[in-house]
N, C-alpha and C positions, 0 to 999 in steps of 0.2 A: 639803428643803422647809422654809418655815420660816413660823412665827407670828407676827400681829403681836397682843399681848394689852394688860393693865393690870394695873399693880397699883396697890393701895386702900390707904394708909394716911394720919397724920398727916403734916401740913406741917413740922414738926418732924422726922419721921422722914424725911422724903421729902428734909429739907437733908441729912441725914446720909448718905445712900445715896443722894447727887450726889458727896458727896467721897469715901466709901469705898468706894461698889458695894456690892451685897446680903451681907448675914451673916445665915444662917439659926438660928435658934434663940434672938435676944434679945427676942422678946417675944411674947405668947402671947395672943387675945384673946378666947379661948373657954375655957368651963369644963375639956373635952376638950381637953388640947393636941393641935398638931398634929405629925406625924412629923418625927422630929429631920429635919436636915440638908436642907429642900426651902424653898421659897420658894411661895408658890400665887399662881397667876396667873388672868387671866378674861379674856374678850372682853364678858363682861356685866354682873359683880356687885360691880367694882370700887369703884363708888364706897360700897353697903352697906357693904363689907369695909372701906372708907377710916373711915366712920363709927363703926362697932365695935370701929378698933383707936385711938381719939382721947378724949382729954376736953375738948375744943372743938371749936366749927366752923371750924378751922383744916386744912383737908383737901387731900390731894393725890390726882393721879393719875401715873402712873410709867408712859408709855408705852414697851413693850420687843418687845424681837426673840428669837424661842428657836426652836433647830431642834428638827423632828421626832424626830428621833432621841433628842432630848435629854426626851424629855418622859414624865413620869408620870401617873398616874391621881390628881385627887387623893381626899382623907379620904372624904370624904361619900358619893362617888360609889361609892368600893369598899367600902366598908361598905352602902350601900342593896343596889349588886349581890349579897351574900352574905343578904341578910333582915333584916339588923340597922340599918334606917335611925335610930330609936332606941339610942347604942353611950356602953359606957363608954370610961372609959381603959384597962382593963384590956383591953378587946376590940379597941381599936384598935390596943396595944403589940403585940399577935400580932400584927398582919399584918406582913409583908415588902416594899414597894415593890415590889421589886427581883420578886420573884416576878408582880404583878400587872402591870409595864412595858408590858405590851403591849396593855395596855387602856385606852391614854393616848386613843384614839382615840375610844371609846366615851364616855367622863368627857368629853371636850372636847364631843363631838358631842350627847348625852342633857344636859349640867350647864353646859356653855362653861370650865368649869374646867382645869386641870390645875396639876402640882408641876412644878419641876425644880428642879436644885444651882445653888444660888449662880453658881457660876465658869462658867454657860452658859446668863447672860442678859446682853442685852444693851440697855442703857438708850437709845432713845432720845426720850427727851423726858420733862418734869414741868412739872407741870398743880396750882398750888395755885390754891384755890378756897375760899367760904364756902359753908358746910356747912348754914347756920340752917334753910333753905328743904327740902332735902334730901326730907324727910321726904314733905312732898306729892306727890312725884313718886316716889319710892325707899323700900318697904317690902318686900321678899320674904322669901317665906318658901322658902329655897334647896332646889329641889328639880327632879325629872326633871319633874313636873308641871307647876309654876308655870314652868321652861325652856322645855317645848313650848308655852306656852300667851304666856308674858311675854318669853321672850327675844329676840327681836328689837326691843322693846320698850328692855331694860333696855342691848342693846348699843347702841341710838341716843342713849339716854342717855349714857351712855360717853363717848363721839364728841364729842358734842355739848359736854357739859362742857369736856371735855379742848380743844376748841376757843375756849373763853373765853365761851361763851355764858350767859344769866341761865338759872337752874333753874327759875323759874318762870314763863319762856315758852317751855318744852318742853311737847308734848302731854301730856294726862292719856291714863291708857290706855284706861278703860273706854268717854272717847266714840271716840278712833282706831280701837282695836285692833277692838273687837267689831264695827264695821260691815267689817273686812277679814274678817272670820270670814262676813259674810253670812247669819248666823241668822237663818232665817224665822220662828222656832217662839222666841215671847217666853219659854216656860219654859227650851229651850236656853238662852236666853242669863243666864237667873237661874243657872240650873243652873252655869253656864262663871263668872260673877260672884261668886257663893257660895263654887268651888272653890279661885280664884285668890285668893281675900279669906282663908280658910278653909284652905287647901291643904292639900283633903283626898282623900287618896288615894284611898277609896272610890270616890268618882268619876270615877276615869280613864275608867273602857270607857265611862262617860256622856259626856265629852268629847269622846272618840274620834269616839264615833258623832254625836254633834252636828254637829262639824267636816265629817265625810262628809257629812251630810245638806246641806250649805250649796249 
């Protein structure tokens, strides 16, 4: 079986890995680096991750193909799963991929994320784009939360860009999203707007049971 994802980086980077193909390990765009040798891919938070790894609004999207088999868990995800959503480098250099593999499915399904190696992705298509606007549409804060609640959201984004479309006549979330939720109860929906603004864990089982109630 196989994936269709994104990945998020500079326009700049995204020329560079049209002529060479992915190399894992030249650039790092978090405090936490992330595990040698893997490339992180998304079905939703691409274009975040375009933004984060740029010092302009010079942004791409790197539409690709990865097979299942091929596919890892990524950072964030195996580290929340073990308690440590908060992790140093020290706590991420212990883990093993390799041992967690099989959890690609969970990371993809709970986060839209996953890793693989270089040599078993497969590019097709890039997507540069101006970045300036980004921000009104594209803030998350990367989590199993804000995925249950934003992710289909953040993958229509996605699409949508990678399509050549303006960023600022894509829907905003709070008027689409929340009337698809069908909250009767105007405190649910502060409750669901606070969380997702705030992305605070506390209030999952609140979420939860909001969502049920609809």
């Amino acid at each position: 079986m196989k994936l269709i994802l994104f990945h998020g980086t500079s326009a700049a980077n995204a020329k560079q890995i049209a002529k060479e193909g992915f190399a894992a390990d030249k650039k790092y765009n978090w405090k936490v680096k992330s595990k040698k040798g893997f490339v992180y891919l998304s079905s939703t938070y691409a274009p975040f991750y375009a933004m984060a790894s740029a010092n302009s609004v010079k942004l791409a999207l790197i539409k690709v193909e990865v097979n299942t088999e091929d596919c890892y868990p990524e950072d964030d995800f195996i580290m929340a799963s073990i308690g440590k959503p908060h992790y140093s480098q020290k706590d991420l250099d212990e883990i093993d991929l390799e041992i967690f593999k099989h959890l690609w499915e969970e990371s993809f399904k709970r986060m839209g994320n996953i890793a693989a190696k270089p040599d078993k992705i497969k590019i097709l298509g890039i997507k540069t784009f101006d970045g300036k606007h980004l921000l009104y549409r594209c803030d998350p804060a990367v989590s199993p939360i804000n995925f249950m609640i934003m992710g289909k959201y953040y993958e229509d984004l996605s699409n949508w860009i990678f399509e050549g479309n303006e960023i600022m006549k894509f829907k905003t979330f709070m008027h689409e999203e929340l009337n698809k939720l069908k909250l009767s109860n105007n405190d649910d929906k502060r409750k669901v707007e606070a969380a997702v603004l705030a992305d605070d864990s506390s209030t999952s089982s609140e979420l939860l049971a909001a969502k049920e109630r609809k």
